[in-house]
Structure formats: C-alpha cells, structure tokens
C-alpha positions in Angstrom: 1.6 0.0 14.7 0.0 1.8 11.5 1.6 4.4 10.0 1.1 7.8 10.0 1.0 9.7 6.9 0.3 13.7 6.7 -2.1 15.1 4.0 -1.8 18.9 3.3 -5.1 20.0 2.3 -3.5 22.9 0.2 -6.3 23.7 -2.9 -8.3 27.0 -1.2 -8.5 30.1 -2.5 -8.6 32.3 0.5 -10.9 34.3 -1.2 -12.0 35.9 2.4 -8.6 37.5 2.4 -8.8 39.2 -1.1 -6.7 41.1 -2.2 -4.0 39.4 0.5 -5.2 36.1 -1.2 -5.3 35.8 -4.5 -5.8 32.6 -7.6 -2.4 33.1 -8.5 -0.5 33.0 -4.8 -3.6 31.7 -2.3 -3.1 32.7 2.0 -1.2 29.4 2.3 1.0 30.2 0.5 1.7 33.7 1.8 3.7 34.2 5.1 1.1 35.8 7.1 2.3 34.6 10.3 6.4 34.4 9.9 8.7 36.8 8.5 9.9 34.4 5.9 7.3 30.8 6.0 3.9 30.9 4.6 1.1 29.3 6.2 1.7 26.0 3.9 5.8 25.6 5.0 4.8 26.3 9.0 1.9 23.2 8.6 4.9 21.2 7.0 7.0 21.8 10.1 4.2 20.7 12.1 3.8 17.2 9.7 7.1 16.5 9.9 7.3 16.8 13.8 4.5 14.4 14.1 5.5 11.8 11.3 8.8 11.0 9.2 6.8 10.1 6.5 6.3 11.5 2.8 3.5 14.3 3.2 1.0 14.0 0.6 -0.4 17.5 -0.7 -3.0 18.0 -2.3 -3.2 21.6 -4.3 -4.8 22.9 -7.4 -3.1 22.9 -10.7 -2.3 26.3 -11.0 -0.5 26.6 -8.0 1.5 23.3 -8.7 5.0 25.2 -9.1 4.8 27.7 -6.2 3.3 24.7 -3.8 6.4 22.6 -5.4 8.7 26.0 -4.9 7.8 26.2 -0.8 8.0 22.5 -0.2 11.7 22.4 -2.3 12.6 25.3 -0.4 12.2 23.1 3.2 14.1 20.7 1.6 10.7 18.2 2.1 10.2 15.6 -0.3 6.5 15.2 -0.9 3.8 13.7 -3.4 1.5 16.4 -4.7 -1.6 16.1 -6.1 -3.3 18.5 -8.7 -7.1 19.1 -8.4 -8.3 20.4 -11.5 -10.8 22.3 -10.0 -11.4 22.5 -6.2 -14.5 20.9 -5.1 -13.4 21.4 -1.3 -12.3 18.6 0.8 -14.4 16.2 0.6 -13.1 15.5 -2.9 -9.2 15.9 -2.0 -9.5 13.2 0.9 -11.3 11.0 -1.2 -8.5 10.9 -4.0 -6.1 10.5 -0.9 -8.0 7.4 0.1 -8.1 6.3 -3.3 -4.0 7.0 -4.0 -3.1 5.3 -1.0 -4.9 2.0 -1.6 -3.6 1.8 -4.7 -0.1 2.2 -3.3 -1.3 -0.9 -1.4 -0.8 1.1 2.0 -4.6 1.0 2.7 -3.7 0.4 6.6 -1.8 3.7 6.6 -3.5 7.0 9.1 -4.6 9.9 7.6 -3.9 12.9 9.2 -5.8 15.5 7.1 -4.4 19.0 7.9 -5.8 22.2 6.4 -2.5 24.1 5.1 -3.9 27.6 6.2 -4.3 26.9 10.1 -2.2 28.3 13.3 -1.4 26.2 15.9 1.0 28.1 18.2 1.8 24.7 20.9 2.0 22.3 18.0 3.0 19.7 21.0 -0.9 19.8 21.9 -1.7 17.9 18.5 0.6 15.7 18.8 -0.7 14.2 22.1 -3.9 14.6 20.7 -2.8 12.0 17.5 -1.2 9.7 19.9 -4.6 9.4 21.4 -6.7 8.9 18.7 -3.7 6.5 16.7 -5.6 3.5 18.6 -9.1 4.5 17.6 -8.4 5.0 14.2 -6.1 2.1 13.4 -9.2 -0.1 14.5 -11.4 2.0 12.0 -12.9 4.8 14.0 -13.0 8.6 12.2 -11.0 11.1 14.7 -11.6 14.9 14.7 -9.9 17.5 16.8 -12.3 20.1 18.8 -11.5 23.4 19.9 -13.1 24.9 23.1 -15.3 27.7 22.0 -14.3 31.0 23.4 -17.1 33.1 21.1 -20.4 32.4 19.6 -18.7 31.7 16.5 -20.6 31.4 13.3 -17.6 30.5 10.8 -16.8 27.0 12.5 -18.7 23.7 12.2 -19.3 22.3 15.9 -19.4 18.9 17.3 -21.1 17.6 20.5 -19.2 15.1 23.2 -19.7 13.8 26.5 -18.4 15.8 29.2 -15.4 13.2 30.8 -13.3 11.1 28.8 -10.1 11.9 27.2 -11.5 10.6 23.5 -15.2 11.3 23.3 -17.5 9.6 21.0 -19.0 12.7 19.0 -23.0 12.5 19.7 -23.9 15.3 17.3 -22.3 17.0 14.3 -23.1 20.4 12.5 -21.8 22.9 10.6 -21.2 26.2 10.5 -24.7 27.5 12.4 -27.0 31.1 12.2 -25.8 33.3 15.8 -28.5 32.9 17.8 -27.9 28.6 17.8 -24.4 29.3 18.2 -24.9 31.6 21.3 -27.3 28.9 22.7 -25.0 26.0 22.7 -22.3 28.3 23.7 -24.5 28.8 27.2 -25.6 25.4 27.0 -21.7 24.6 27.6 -21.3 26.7 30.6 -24.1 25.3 32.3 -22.3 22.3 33.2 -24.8 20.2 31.3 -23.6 16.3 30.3 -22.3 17.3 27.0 -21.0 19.9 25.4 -20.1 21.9 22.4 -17.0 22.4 20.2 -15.6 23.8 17.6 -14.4 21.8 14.7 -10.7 22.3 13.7 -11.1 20.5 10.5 -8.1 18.4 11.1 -9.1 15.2 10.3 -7.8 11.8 11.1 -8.6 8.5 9.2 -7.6 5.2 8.4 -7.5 5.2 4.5 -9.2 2.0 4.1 -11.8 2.9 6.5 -12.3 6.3 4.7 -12.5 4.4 1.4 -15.4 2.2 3.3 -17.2 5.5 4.2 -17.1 6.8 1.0 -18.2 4.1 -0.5 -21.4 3.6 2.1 -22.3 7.3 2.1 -20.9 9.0 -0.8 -21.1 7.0 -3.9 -20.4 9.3 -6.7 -17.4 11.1 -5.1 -16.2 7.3 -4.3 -16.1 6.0 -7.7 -15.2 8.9 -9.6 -12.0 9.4 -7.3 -11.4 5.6 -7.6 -11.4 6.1 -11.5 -9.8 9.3 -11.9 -6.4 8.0 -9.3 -6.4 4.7 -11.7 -6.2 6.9 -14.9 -3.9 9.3 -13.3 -0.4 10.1 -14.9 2.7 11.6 -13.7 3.9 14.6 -14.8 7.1 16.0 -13.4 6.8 15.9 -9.4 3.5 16.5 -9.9 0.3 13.6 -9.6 -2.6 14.4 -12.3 -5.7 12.4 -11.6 -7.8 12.2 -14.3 -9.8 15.2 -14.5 -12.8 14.4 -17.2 -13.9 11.6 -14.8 -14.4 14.6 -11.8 -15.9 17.1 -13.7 -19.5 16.4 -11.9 -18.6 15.4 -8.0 -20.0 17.6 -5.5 -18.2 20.2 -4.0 -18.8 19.6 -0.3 -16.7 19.9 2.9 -15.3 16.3 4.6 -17.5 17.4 7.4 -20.8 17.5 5.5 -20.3 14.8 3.1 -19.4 12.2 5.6 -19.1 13.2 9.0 -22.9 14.3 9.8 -24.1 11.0 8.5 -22.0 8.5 9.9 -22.9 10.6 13.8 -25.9 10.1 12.9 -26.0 6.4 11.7 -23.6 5.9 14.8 -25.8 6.8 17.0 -28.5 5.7 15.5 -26.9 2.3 16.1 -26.7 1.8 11.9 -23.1 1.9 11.7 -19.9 0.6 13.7 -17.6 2.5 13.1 -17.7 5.5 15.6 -16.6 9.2 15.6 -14.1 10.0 17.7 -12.6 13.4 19.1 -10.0 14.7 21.7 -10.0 18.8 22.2 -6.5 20.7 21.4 -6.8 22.3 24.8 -3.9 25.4 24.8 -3.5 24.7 21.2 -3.6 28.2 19.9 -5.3 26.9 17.3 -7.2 29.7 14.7 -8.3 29.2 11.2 -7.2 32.2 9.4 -9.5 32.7 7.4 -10.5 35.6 7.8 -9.5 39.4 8.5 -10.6 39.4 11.9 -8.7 36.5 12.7 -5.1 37.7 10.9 -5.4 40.7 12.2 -5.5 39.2 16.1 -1.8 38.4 15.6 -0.7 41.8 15.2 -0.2 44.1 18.3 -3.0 46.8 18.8 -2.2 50.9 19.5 -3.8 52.6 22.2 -6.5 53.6 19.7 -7.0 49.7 18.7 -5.5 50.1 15.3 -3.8 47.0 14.0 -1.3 47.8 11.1 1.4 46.0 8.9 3.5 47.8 6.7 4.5 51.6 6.5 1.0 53.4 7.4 0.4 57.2 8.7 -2.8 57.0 11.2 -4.2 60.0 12.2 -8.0 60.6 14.4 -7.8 57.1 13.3 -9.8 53.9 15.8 -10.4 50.1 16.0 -9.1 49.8 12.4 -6.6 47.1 11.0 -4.3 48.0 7.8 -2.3 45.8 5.5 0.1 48.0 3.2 1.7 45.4 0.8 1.8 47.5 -1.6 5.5 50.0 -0.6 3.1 53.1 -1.2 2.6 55.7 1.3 -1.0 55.1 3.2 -2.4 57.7 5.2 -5.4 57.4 6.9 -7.7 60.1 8.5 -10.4 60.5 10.8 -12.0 56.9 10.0 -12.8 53.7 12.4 -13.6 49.9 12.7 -12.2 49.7 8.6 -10.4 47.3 7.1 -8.1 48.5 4.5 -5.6 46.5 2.5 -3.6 47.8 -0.1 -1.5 45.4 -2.5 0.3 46.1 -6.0 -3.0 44.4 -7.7 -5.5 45.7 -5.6 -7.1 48.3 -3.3 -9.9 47.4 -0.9 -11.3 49.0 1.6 -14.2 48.3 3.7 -16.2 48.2 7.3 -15.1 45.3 9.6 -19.2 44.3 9.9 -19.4 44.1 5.7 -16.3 41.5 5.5 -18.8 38.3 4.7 -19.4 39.8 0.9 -15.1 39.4 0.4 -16.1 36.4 -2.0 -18.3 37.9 -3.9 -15.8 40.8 -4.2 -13.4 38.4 -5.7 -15.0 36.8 -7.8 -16.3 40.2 -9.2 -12.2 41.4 -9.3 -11.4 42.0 -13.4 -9.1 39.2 -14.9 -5.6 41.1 -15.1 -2.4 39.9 -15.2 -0.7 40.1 -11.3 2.0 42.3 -10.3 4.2 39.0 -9.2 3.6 35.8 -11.1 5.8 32.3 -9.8 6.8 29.9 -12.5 8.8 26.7 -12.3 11.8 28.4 -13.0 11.5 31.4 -10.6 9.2 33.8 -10.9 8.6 37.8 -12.9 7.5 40.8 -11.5 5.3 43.8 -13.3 7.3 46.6 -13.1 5.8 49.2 -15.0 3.0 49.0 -18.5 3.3 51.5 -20.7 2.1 52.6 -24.6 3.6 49.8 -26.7 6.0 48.4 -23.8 6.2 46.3 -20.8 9.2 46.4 -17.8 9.3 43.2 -16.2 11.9 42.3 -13.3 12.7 38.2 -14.0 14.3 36.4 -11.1 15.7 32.6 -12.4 16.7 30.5 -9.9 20.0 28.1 -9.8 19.0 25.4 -12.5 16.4 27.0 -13.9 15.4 28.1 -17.0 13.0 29.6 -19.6 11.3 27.1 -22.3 12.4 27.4 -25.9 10.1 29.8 -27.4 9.3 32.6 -29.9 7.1 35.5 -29.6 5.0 36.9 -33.4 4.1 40.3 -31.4 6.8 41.4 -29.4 10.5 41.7 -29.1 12.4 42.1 -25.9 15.7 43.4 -24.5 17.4 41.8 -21.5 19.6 43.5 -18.8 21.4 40.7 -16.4 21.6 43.0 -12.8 22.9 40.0 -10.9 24.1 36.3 -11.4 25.4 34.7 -15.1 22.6 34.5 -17.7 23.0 31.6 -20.1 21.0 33.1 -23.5 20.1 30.1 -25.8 19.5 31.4 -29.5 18.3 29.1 -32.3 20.6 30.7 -35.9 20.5 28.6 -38.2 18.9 25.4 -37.3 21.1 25.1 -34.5 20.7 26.1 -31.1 24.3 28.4 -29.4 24.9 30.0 -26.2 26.0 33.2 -24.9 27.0 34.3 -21.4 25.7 37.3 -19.8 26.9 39.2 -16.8 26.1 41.9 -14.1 25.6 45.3 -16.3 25.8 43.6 -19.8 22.4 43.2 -22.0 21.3 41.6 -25.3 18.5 41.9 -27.6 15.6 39.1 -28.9 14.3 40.2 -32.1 10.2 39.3 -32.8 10.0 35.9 -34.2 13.5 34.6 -32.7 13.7 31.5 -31.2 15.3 31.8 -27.5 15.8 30.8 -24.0 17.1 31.8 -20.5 19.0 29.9 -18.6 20.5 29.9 -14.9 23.9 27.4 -14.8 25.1 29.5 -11.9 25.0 28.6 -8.5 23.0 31.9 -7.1 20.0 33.8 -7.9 19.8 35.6 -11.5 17.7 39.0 -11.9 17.1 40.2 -15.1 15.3 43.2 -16.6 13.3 43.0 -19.4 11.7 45.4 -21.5 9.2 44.7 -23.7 8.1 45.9 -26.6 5.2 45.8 -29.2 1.9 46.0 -30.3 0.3 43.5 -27.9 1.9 42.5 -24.9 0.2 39.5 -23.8 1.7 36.5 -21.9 -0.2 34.1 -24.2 2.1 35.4 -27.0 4.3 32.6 -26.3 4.5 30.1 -28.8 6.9 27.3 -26.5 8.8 24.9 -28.8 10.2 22.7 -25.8 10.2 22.9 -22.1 11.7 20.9 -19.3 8.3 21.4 -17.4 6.4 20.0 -20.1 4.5 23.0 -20.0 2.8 23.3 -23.4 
C-alpha cells in the first residue's frame, strides 16, 4: 500500500491575527491553543499519529530557524522547505510534488495539512484518510468537508451527494458573498440530493497525480517548481529551491488553482481523475484564523467577555481581550471590542471592523520586535534608550553567536544563568574565556568576538549596548556555523 507522507503547510502570515501574529513569529508558531505547543507542534502530533514517516514542511525563509526550533523541540525529524516568498499553497504543494518525484517516491500520498488548524478528535481524520487512502492511491484528489454550522463567508465550500461515505465532489467554490452562503446553507437543510460543505483545506494527493494536474491545468506553477526543486541546494537542515526561477508564479490557493477546474472538467466528463471527499463529522475542526474563531476557545463571563492574560473589566460586554503584553489593562464602559495588547503593538478595534486586520498590518511601521528567535536561541528588547540598548540573550545548549565585529557599537555582557564561553580574536588568534552566574565582560567597538553555550542548560545573558547607532545590521559576521552571511 502507498505510503503516506505528511506536508505541513507552515508559510502564512496570520496577518488576521495582528499584532498576536506577526512576520517575525506567524500564529503557527504561537501556542494559541496549549499552554506550551503552538499551533505548528499540535499539527505535528497529529502527522505523526497518522503516519511514521518524515513530515515535510514547507515554511518561509525567515521563519526557517524558529520552524526548525519547534520541530527540534518534539524531537521530530523533518525536511523543511524555504519559500522565498509565499505565493499561498498552491505554490508550496507544487514544489512538494516536484521534491518527492525527484526523490523517486512519486507513488507516495500527500497529506497536505495547514499548520494553523484545530482539530480537537484528531481520531476523526484519521478514519477519514483511511477512507480516501484507496481513492487516492488510484489517482483521485481527496478533500476533507466540514458540516457547516453558520453562513460562513471565510471558508471555500464543496458540493456532494447526500449518501455515500466518499462522495465525488459535484461543485467547488471558494470563499462566497453572505447572501450565497446563507442560500446553500438552507439549500442543505432542505433535505435536497446534495449538499454543501465547508472546505477544511486539508488536502490529500497522490504526488504523481498532483504532478499530472499541475502539469494539465497549471502550466507555469508546474515548470517553474519543477526547475526551481532541480536547482535547489541544501543549506543546513534547511531545502532552498531555487528562488530566481519563482519570482513570477501566481499566488493562488490549491483550491482555486486546481481544484475548481478539475470539478469542473470531471464533471464535465473531460477528465478521469475524480474529486473525492469524506466529512470530519465531530472533528472539532476550526481554522483559526481569525479573532472570532481564537477567541471561541476561551471561556465567556456572565457579561460575554472573553479575556487572556491579567485584564481589569469594568461596565464592560461581549468583548474579547488578549494582554501579551504583562501591562496592566483596564477596560471601561465599552462592548463587542476586540483589544489585544503585545510588547510591539496595541490594537484595538470593533468585532464587525476585523476584515481591514491585513491592511492594518501591512500598514504597521518596520521596527525591530520585542522578541527576535535566531538559530542559536533567541534575544529579547528590554529597554532603548539615548545612545544604548538592554537586550536579554537566551543561548541554548550548543549554540552559539557567529564570529563578528560591530564599527558602531560596543557592548557589555552579564551571564545571569548557565556558563558563557566568550570567543575573542587578540592577535590573530582566536582564545576563550569562561563566564559564570554574576560575572561580566566587556566587547570593545571593532573587536572580533563570539558567544558560546558548551553547557548542558540554558544560558541568559544581559547585554547592554552602547553607541551612536544601534542597529542589528551593524554586524559585520566573519564566520558562522549557520552559514548565515
């Protein structure tokens, strides 16, 4: 039987959940949902429940190390690749198509799986993919459909017979305006001969079959991933696929760029190779991607208010708080808001105005985040002042800082916990001294250094900087073992 082979669909932005979501650390990769896993690690689980193979994930570059980071942290070996720029998922299944072929495991399932989904009875999909696994193997395209409990606007839907287990999808279409959604939503309790579901955008393909389909309906995004997988090169853990050669492919969902046409040439009796789909019924299934839907998993006051993190409420309805930030939030004699407050950002608006979130990120000034992850661990912005920078750095066992020299600043280092290893260039030659708990050093502007964690636990460091400009491009790196340049 063919094997089955997870793909983490891991290179959104989340850009409906700013300033929860951000560039630099995206919802999946945020534990919304679990005291201690983010949305990416709890899909992982799931994977590795329904298959004991390798996950493939796909992620954009500049997430690369906190992606690697959470997967490490599972202990889950997997093969990442790096999108240079998102184009959505059409583009990341078609270079896992292409990667798989040329690993000469063309025959191998596909189970696509966005990395920001809930799935509370994870069993459910499980006996859904042992459904399908038959269909697919003999080159069908399965999708998952969720019974629709709202006139939702957010979801693409899907159209299937009324009996039968694995239903031959008869009509596709995305996400629709609310008055077509409300129809087919009374067109399903009607009892008509088909009905309407919501797509979960898990996806489930055989990868030379998904090559075909590509190839038949989407050109372009077919050849170019073909070309840019054949010129990729490695680079650490990390899979780069050639990124000149992807500059110009379409940005479009999996949904739209292939599943729409090949319903319709199906049906049409063009095509045959089918669209298949089971529904995830008790699933618990939700796309979080968006407040309304986060907010649904935290428990409501008498007054409806829905609240994480230390918040005072007062004459206060129907309103749902995030308070990342440690500050004290009081709110007064407001309702139906959504208010978030994190250490980079404030935002606060009315629950009907939430659809203008991505414009509101995109319009969000560049500035350097409060927490930033980096191979080796990651910093935190503690405090910016005139001329000088407090930074908290947190190295992790094995880790350490590239060889480098700053022309603009100079910095001093306090070790609070753990051994820091300081590597100093004198001379032409590189020495070593060992720091401990309370003890500090000093890097004068222009010396060549590096950090170092040889211990066996965590090491936190302070470090003040100071200067005339405090950027973190004034970092001139002479050798890293990230081959970060």
């Amino acid at each position: 039987m063919n094997t089955i082979i997870p793909v983490i669909l891991a290179g959104g932005q989340g850009s409906r959940l700013w300033p929860l979501s951000t560039p630099e650390t995206p919802k999946q990769c945020l534990p919304l949902l679990h005291e201690s896993l983010s949305l990416l690690q709890q899909t992982l689980l799931r994977a590795r429940d329904i298959s004991p193979e390798k996950p493939l994930v796909i992620c954009h570059e500049d997430q690369r190390f906190l992606v690697a980071e959470q997967c490490r942290a599972l202990n889950m070996p997997v093969d990442i690749i790096l999108e240079p720029h998102s184009r959505n998922t059409a583009q990341a299944a078609a270079l896992a198509a292409a990667f798989y072929q040329q690993q000469n495991r063309a025959d191998a399932l596909l189970l696509m799986m966005p990395a920001d989904h809930a799935l509370d009875n994870p069993r459910v999909l499980l006996q859904a993919v042992q459904q399908l696994q038959p269909f697919v193997a003999a080159g069908a395209a399965g999708i998952f459909g969720i019974e629709p409990t709202h006139a939702a606007t957010e979801y693409g839907y899907l159209q299937v017979p009324q009996s039968a287990s694995v239903q031959t999808v008869l009509c596709f279409r995305e996400k629709p305006d609310a008055e077509t959604a409300q129809q087919w939503l009374t067109a399903n309790s009607t009892g008509e001969s088909a009905r309407w579901l919501w797509n979960s955008g898990v996806f489930f393909w055989q990868a030379a079959a998904l090559n075909a389909a590509f190839q038949q309906v989407q050109p372009l995004l077919f050849a170019a991933a073909q070309q840019a997988m054949q010129a990729a090169r490695t680079d650490l853990d990390f899979i780069r696929p050639d990124a000149s050669v992807l500059e110009n492919t379409p940005a479009l969902p999996l949904d739209i760029a292939l599943l729409e046409p090949l319903v319709a040439q199906h049906n049409g009796g063009q095509t045959s190779s089918a669209v298949v789909a089971v529904t995830l019924e008790n699933s618990g299934w939700n796309d979080i991607g968006s407040f309304a839907a986060l907010g649904a998993y935290l428990p409501a006051d008498a007054q409806n208010n829905r609240v994480q993190g230390d918040t005072r409420l007062y004459a206060t309805q129907n309103t749902l708080v995030y308070n990342r930030s440690g500050r004290d939030v009081a709110i007064n004699g407001v309702r139906d808001l959504v208010v978030i407050d994190t250490p980079d950002a404030l935002l606060i608006t009315h629950q009907d105005s939430t659809a203008a979130l991505r414009a509101i990120a995109a319009d969000a000034p560049a500035q350097e985040p409060q927490q930033v992850f980096r191979p080796w661990g990651n910093y935190q912005r503690l405090h910016i002042g005139q001329g000088y920078k407090i930074k908290r750095l947190q190295v992790k066992p094995g880790g350490q800082l590239s060889l480098q020299r700053h022309q603009q600043r100079a910095e001093h280092w306090v070790v609070v916990r753990g051994e820091a290893t300081v590597i100093r260039q004198q001379h032409g030659e590189l020495t070593q001294e060992i720091l401990h708990a309370n003890e500090s050093t000093f890097i004068a502007l222009g010396d060549v250094h590096a950090l170092a964690n040889h211990g066996n636990t965590l090491l936190e460091m302070i470090e003040v900087q100071s200067g005339d400009y405090l950027g973190e491009d004034d970092i001139e790196r002479l050798q890293d073992i990230y081959g970060r340049e």
